[in-house]
N, CA, C and O atoms as a CHARMM CRD file, in Angstrom:
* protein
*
  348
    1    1 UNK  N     -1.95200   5.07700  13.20900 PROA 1      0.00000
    2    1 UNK  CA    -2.12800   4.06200  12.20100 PROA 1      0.00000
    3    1 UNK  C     -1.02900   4.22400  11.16100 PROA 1      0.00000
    4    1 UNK  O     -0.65400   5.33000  10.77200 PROA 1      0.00000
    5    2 UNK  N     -0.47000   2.92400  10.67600 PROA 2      0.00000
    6    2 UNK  CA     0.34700   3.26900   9.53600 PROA 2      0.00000
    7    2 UNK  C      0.30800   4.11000   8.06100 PROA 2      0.00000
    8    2 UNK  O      1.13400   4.77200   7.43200 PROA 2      0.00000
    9    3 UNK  N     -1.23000   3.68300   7.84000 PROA 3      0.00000
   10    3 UNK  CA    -1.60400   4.62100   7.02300 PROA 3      0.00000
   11    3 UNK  C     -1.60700   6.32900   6.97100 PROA 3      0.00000
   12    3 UNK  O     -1.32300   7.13400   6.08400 PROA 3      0.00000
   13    4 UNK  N     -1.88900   6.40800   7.81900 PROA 4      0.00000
   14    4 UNK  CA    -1.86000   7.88700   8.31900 PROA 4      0.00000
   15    4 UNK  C     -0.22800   8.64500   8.76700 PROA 4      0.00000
   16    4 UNK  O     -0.10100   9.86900   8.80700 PROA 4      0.00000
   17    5 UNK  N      0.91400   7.69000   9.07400 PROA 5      0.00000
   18    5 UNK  CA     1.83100   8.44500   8.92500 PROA 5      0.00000
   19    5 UNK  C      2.19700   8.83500   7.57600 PROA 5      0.00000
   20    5 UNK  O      2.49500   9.98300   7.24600 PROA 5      0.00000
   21    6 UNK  N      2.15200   7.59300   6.63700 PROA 6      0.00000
   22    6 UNK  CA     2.44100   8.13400   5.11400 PROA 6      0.00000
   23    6 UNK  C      1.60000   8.52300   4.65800 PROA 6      0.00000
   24    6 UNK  O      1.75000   8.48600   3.43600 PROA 6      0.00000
   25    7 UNK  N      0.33000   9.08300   5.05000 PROA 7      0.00000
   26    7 UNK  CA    -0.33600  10.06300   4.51100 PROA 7      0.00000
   27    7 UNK  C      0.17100  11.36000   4.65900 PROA 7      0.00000
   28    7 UNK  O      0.28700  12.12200   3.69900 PROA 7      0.00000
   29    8 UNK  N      0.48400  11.65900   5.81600 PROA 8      0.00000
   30    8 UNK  CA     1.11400  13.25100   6.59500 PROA 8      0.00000
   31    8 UNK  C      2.07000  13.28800   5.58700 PROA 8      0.00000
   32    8 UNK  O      2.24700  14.37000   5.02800 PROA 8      0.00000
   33    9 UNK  N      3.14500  11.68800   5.02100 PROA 9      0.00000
   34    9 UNK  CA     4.36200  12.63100   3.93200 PROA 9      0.00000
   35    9 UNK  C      4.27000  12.63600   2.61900 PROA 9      0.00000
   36    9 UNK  O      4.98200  13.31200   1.87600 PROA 9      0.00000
   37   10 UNK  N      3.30000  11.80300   2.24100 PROA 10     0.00000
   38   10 UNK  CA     3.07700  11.85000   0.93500 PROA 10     0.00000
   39   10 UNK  C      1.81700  11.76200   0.40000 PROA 10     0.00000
   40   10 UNK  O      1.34700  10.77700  -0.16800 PROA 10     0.00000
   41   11 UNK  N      1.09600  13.18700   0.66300 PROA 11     0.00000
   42   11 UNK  CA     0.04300  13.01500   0.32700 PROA 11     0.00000
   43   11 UNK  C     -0.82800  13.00300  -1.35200 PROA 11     0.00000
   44   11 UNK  O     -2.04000  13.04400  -1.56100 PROA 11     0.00000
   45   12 UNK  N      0.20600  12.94000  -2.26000 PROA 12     0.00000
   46   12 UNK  CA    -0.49800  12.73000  -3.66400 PROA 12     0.00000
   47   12 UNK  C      0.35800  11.26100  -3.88100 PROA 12     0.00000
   48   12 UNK  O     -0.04800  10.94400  -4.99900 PROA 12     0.00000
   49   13 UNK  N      1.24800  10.24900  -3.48900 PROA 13     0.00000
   50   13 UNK  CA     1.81800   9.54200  -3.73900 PROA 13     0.00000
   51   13 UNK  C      0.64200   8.52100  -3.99100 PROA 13     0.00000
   52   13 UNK  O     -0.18900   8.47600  -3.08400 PROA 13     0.00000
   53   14 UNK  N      0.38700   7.49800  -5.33200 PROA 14     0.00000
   54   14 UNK  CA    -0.39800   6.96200  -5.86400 PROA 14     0.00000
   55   14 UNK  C     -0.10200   5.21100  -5.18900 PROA 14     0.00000
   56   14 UNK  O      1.03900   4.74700  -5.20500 PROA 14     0.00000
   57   15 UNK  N     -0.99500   4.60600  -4.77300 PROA 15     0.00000
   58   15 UNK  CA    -1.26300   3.34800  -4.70700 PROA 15     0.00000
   59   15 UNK  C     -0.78700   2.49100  -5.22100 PROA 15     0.00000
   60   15 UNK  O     -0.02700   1.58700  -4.87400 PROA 15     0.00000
   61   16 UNK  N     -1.40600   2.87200  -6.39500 PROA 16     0.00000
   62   16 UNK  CA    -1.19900   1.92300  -7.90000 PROA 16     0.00000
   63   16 UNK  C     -0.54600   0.93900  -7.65500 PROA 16     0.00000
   64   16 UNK  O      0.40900   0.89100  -6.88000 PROA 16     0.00000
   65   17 UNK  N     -1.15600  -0.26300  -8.52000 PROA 17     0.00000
   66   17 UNK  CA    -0.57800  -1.81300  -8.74800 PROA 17     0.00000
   67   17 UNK  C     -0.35500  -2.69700  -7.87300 PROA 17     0.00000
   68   17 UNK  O      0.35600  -3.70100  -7.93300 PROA 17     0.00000
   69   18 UNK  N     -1.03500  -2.26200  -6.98900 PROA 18     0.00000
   70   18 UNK  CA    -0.25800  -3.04700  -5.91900 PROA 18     0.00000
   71   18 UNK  C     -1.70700  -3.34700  -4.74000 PROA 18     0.00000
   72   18 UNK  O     -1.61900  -4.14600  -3.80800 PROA 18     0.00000
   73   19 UNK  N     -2.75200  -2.66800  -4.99000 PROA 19     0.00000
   74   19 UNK  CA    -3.90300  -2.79500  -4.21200 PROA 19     0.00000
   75   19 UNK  C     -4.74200  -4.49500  -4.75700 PROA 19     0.00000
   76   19 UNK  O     -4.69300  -5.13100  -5.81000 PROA 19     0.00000
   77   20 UNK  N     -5.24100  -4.65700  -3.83000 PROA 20     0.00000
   78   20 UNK  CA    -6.00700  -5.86400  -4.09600 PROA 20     0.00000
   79   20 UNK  C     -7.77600  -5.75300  -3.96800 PROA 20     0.00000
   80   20 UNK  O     -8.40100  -5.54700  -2.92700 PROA 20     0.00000
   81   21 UNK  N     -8.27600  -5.93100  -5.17900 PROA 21     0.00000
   82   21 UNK  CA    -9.60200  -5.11200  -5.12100 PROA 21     0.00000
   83   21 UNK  C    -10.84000  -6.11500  -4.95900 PROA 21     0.00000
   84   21 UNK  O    -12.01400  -5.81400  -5.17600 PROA 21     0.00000
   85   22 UNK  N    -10.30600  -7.51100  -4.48800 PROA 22     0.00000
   86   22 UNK  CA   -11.36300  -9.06000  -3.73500 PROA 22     0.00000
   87   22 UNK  C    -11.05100  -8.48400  -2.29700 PROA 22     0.00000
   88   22 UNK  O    -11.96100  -8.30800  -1.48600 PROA 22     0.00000
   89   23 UNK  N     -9.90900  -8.23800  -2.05100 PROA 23     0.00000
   90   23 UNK  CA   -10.02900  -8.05800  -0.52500 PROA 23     0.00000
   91   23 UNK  C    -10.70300  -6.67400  -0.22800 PROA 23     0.00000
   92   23 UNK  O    -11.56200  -6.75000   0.65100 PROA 23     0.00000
   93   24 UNK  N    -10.49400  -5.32300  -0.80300 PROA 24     0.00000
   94   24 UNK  CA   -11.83900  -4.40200  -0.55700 PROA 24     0.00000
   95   24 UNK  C    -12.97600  -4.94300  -0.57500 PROA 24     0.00000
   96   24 UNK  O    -13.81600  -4.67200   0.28300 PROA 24     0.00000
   97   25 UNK  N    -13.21900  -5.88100  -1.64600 PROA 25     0.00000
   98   25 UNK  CA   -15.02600  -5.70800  -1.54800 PROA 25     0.00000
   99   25 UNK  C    -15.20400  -6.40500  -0.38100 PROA 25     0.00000
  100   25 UNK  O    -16.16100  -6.02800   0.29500 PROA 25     0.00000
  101   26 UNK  N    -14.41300  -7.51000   0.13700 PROA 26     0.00000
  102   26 UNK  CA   -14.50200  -8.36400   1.25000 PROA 26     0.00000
  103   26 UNK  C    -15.26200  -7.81300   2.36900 PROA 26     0.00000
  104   26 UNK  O    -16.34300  -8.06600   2.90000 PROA 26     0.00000
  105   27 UNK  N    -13.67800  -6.40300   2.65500 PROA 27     0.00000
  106   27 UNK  CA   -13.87100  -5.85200   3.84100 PROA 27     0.00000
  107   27 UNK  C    -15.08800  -4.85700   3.85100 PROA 27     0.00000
  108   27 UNK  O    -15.24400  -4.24100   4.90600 PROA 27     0.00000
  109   28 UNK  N    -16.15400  -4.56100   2.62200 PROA 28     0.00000
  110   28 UNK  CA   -16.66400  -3.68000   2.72700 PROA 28     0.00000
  111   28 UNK  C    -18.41500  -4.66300   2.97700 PROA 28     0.00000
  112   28 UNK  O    -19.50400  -4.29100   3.41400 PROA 28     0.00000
  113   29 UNK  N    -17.96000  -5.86500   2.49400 PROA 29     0.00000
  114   29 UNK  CA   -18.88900  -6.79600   3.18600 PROA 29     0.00000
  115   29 UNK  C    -18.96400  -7.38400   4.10900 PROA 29     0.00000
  116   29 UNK  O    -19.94000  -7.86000   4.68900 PROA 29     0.00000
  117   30 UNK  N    -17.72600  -7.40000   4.36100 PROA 30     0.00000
  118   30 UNK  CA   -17.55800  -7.82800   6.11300 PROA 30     0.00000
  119   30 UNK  C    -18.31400  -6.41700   7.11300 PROA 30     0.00000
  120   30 UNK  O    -18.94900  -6.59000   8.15400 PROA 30     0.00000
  121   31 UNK  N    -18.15500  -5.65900   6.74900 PROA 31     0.00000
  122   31 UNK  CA   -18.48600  -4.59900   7.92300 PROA 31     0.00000
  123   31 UNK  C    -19.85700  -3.85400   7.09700 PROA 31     0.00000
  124   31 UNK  O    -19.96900  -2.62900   7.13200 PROA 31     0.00000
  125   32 UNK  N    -20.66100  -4.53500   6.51500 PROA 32     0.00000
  126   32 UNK  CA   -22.03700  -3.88500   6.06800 PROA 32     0.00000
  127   32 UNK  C    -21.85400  -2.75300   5.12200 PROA 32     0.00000
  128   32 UNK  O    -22.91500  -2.23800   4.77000 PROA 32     0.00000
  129   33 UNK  N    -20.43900  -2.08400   4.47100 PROA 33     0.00000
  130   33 UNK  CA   -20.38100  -0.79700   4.17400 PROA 33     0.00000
  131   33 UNK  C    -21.03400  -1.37000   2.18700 PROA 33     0.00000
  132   33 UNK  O    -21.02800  -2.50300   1.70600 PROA 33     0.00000
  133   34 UNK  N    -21.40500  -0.30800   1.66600 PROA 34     0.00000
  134   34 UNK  CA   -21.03900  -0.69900   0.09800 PROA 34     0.00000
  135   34 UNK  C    -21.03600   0.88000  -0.44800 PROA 34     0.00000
  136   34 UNK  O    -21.47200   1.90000   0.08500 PROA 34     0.00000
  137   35 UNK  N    -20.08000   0.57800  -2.27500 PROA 35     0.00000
  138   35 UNK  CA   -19.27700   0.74800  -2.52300 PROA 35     0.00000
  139   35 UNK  C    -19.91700   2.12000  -2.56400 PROA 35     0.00000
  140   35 UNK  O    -19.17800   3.02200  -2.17000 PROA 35     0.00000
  141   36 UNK  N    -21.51900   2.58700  -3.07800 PROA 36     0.00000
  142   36 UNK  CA   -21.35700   4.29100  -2.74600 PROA 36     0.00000
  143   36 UNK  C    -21.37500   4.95000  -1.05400 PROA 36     0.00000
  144   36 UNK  O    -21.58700   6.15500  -0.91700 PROA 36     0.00000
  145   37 UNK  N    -21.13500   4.04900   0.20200 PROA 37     0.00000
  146   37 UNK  CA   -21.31300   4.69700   1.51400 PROA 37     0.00000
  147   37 UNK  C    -19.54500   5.21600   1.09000 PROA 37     0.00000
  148   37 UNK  O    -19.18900   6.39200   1.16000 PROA 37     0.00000
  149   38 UNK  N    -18.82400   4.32500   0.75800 PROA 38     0.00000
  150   38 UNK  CA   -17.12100   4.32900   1.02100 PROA 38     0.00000
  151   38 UNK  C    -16.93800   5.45900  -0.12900 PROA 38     0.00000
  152   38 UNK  O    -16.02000   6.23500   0.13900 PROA 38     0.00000
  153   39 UNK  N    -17.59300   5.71600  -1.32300 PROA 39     0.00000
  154   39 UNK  CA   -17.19600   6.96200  -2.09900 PROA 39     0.00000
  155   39 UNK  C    -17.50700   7.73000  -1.75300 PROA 39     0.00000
  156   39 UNK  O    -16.68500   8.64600  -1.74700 PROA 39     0.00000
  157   40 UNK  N    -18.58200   7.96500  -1.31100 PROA 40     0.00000
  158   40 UNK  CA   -19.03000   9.16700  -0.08800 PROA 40     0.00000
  159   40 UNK  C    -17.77900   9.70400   0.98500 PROA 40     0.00000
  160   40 UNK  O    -17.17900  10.76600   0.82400 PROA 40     0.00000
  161   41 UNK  N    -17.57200   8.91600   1.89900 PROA 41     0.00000
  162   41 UNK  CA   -16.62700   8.66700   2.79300 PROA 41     0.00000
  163   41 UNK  C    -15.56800   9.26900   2.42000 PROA 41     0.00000
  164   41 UNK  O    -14.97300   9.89800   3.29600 PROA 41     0.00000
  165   42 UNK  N    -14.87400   9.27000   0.69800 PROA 42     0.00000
  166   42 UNK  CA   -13.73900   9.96100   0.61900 PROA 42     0.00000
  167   42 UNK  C    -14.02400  11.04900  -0.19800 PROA 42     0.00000
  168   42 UNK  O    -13.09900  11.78300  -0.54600 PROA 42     0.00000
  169   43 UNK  N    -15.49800  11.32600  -0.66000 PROA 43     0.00000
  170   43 UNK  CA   -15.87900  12.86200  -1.13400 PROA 43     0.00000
  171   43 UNK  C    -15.03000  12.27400  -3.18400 PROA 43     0.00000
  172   43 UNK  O    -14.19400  12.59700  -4.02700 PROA 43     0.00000
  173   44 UNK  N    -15.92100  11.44300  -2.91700 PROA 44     0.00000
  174   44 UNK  CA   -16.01100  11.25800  -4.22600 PROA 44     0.00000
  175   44 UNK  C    -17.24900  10.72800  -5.00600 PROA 44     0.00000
  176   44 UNK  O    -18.25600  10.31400  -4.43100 PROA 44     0.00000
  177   45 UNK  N    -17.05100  10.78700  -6.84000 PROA 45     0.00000
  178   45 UNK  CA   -18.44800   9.97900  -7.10000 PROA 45     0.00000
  179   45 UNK  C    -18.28900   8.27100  -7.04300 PROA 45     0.00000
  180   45 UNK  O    -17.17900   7.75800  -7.18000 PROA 45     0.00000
  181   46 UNK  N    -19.50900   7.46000  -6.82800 PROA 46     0.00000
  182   46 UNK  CA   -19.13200   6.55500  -7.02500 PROA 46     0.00000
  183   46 UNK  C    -18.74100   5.95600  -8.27100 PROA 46     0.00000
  184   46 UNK  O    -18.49900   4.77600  -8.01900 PROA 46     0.00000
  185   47 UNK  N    -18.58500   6.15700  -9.32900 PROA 47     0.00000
  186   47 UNK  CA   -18.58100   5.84600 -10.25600 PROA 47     0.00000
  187   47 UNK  C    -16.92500   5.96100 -10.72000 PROA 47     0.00000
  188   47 UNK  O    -16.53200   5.15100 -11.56000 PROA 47     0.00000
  189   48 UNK  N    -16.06900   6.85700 -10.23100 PROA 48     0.00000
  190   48 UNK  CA   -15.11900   7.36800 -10.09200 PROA 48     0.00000
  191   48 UNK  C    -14.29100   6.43300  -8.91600 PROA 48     0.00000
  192   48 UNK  O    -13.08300   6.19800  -8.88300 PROA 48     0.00000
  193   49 UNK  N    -15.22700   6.03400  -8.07700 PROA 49     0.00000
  194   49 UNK  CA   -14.65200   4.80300  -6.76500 PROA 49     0.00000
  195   49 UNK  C    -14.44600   3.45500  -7.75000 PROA 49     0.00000
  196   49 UNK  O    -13.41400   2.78500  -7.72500 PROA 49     0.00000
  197   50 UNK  N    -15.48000   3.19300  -8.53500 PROA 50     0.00000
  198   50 UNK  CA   -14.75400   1.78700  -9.33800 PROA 50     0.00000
  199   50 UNK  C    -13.59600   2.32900 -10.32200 PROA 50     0.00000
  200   50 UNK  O    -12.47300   1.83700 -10.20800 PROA 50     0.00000
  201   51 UNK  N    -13.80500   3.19700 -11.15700 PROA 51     0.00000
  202   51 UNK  CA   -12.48800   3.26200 -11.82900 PROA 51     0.00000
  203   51 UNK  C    -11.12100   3.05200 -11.53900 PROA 51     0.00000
  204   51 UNK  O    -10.27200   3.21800 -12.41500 PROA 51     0.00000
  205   52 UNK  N    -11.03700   4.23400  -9.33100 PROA 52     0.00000
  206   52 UNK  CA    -9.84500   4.09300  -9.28000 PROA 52     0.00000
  207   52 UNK  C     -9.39400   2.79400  -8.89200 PROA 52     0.00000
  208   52 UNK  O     -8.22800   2.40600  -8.95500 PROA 52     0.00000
  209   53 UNK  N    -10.68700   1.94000  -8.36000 PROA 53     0.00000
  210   53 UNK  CA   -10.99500   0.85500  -8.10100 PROA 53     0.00000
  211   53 UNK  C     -9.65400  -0.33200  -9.14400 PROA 53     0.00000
  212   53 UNK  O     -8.62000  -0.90200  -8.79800 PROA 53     0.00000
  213   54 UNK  N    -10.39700  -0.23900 -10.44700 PROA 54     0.00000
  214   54 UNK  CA    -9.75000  -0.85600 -11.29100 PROA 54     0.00000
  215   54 UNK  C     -8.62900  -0.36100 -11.92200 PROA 54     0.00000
  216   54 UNK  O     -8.04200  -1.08600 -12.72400 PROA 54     0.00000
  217   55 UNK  N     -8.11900   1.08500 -11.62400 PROA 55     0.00000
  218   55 UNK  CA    -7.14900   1.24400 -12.16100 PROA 55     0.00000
  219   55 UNK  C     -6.09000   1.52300 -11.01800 PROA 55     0.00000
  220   55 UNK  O     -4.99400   2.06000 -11.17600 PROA 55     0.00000
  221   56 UNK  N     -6.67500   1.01900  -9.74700 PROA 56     0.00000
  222   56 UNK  CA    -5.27800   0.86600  -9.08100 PROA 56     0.00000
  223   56 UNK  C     -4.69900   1.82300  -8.36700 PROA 56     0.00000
  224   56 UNK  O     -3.67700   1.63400  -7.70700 PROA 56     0.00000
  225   57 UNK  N     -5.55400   3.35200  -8.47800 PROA 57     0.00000
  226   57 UNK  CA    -5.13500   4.50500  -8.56600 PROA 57     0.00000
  227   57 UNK  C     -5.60500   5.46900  -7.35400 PROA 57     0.00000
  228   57 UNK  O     -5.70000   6.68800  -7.49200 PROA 57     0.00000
  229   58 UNK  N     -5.89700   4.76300  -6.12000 PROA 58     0.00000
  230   58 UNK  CA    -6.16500   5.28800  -5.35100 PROA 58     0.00000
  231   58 UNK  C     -5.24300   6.34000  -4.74800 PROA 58     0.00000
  232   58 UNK  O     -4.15800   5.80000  -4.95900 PROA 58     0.00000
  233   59 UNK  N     -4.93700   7.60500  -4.07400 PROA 59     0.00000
  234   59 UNK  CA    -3.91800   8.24500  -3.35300 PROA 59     0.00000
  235   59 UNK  C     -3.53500   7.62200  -2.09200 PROA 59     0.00000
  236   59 UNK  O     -4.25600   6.71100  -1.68600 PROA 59     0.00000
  237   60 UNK  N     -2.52500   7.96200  -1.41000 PROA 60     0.00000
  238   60 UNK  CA    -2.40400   7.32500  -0.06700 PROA 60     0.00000
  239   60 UNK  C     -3.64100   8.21400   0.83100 PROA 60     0.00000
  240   60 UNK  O     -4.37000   7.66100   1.65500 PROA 60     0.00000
  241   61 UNK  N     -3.71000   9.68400   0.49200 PROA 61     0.00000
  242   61 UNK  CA    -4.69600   9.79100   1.52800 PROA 61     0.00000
  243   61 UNK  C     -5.95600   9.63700   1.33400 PROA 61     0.00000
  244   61 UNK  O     -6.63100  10.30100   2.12100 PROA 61     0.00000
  245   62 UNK  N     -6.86200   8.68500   0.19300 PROA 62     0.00000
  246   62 UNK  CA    -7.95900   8.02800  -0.08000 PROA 62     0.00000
  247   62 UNK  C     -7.85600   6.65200   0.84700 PROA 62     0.00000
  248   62 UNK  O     -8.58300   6.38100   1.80300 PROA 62     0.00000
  249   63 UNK  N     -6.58600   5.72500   0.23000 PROA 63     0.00000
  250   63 UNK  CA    -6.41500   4.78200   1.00200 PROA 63     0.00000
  251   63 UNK  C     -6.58900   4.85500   2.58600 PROA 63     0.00000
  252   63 UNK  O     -7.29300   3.99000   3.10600 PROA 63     0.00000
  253   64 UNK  N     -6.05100   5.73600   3.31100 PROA 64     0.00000
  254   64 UNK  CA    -6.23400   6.34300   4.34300 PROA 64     0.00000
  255   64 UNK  C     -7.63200   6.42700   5.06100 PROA 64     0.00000
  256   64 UNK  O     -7.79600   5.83600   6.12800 PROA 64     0.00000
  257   65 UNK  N     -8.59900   7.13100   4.50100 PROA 65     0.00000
  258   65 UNK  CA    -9.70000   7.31800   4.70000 PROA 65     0.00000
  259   65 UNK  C    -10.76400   6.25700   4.79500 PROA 65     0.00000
  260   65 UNK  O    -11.77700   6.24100   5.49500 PROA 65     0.00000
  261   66 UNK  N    -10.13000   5.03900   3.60300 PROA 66     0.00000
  262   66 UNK  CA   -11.07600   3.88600   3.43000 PROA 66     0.00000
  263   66 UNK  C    -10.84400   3.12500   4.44500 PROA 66     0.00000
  264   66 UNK  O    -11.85000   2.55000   4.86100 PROA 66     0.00000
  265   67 UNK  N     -9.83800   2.90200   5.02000 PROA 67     0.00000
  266   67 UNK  CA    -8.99900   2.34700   5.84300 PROA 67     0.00000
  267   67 UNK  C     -9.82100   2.84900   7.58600 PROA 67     0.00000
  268   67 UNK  O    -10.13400   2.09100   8.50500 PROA 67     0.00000
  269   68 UNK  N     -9.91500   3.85200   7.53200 PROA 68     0.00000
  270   68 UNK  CA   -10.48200   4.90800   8.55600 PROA 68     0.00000
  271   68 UNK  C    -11.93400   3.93900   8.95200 PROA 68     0.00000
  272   68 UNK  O    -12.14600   3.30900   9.98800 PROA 68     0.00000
  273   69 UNK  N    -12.85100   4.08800   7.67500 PROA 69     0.00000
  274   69 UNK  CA   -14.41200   3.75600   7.12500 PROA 69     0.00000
  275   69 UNK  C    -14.23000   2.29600   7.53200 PROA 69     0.00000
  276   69 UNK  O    -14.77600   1.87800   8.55300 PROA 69     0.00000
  277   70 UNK  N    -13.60000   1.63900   6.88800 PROA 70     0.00000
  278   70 UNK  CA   -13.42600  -0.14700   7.48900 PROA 70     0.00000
  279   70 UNK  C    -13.01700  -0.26700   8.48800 PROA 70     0.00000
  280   70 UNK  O    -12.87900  -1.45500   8.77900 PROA 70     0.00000
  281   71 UNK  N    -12.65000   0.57500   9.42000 PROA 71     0.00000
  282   71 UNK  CA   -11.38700   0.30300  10.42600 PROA 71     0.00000
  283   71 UNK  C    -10.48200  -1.03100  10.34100 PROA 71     0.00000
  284   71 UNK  O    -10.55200  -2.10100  10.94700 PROA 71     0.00000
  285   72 UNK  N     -9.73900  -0.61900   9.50000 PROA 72     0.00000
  286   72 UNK  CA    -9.34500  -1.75700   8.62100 PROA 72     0.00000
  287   72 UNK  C     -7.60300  -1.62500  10.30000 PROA 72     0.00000
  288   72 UNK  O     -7.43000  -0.58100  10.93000 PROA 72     0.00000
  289   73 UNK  N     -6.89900  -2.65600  10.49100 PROA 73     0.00000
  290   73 UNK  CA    -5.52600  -2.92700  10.90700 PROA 73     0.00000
  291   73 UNK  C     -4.68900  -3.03800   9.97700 PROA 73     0.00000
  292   73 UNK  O     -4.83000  -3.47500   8.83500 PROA 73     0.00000
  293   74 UNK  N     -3.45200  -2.45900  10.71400 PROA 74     0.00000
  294   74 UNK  CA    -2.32400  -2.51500   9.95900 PROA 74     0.00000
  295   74 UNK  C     -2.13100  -3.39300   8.64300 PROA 74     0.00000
  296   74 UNK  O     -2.11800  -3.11600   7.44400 PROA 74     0.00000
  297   75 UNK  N     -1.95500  -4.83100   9.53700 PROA 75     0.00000
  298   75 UNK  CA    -2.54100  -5.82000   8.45600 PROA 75     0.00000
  299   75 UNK  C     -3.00900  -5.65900   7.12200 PROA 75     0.00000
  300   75 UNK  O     -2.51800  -5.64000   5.99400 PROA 75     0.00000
  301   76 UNK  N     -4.30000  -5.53100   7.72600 PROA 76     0.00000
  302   76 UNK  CA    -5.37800  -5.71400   6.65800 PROA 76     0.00000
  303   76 UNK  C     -5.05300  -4.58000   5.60700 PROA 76     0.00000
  304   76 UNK  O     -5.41200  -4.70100   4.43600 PROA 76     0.00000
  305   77 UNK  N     -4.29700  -3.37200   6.10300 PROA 77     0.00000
  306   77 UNK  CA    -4.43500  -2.05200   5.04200 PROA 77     0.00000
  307   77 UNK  C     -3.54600  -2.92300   3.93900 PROA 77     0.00000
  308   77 UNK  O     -3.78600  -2.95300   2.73200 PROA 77     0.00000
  309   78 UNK  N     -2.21600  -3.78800   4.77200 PROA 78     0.00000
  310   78 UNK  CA    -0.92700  -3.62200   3.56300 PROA 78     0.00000
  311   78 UNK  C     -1.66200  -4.58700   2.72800 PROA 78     0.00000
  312   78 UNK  O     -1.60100  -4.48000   1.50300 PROA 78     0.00000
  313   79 UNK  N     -2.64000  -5.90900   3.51800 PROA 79     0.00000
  314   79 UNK  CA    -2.81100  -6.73600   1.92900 PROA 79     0.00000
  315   79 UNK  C     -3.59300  -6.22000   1.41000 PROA 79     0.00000
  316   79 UNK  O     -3.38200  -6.33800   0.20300 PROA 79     0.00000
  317   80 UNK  N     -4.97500  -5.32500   1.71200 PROA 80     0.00000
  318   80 UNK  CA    -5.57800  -4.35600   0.81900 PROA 80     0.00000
  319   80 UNK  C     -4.81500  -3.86200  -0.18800 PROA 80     0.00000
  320   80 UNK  O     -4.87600  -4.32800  -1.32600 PROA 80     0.00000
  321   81 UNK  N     -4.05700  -2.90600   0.13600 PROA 81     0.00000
  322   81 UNK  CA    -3.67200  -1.58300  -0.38400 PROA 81     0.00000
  323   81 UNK  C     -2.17400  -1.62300  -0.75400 PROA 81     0.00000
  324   81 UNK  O     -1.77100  -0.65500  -1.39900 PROA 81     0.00000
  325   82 UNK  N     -1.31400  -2.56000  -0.45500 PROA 82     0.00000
  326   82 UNK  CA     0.35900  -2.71800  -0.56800 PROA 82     0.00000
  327   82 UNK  C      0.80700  -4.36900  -0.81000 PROA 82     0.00000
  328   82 UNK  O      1.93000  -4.83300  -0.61300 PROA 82     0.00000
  329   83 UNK  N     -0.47600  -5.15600  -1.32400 PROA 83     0.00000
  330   83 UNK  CA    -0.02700  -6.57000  -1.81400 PROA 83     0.00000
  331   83 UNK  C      1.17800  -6.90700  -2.29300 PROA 83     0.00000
  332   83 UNK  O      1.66800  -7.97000  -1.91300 PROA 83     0.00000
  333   84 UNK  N      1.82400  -6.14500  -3.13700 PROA 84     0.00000
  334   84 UNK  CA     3.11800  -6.80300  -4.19500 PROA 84     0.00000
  335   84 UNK  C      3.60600  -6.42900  -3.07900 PROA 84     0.00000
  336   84 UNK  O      4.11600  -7.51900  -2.82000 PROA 84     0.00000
  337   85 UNK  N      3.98700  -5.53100  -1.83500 PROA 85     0.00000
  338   85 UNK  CA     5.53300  -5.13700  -1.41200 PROA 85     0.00000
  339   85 UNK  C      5.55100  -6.16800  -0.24000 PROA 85     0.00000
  340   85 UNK  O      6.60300  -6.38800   0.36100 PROA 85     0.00000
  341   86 UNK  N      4.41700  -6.78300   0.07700 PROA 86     0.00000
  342   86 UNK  CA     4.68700  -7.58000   1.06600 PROA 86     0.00000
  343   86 UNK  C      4.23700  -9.32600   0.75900 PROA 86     0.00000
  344   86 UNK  O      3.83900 -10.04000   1.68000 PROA 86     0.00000
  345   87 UNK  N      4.33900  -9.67900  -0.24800 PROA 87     0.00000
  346   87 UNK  CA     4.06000 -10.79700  -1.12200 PROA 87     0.00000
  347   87 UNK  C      5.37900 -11.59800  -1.20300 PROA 87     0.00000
  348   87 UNK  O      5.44000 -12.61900  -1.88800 PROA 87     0.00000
């Protein structure tokens, strides 16, 4: 998965600004998940899942993991998770 190679090289490299957080909740309603199964999922609190939520601030290897949980495609990760670079 694409996600997962740039996880292996950059694993504290930040998300930020660029995630789209209508298309998470989408995909997490599209596939039955909600938002404390997916903070779970990356060994976090949920409460801490909306913040990075809203601040954009997910890691690549969180992104990774959520990505994993949705079985989200290539696709779907970059307009999730990489909106501005491919806009």
């Amino acid at each position: 998965m694409f996600v997962s190679h740039i996880c292996e090289t950059k694993k504290y490299m930040k998300v930020g600004e660029m995630m789209n957080e209508r298309k998470l909740k989408a995909k997490c309603v599209e596939n039955g998940i909600n938002i404390e199964t997916l903070a779970k999922a990356i060994n976090i609190d949920t409460s801490t899942f909306y913040r990075k939520m809203k601040e954009e601030s997910f890691s690549i290897k969180q992104a990774y993991l959520i990505s994993k949980k949705l079985e989200l495609n290539r696709s779907e990760v970059m307009a999730i998770f990489f909106e501005n670079l491919i806009a």
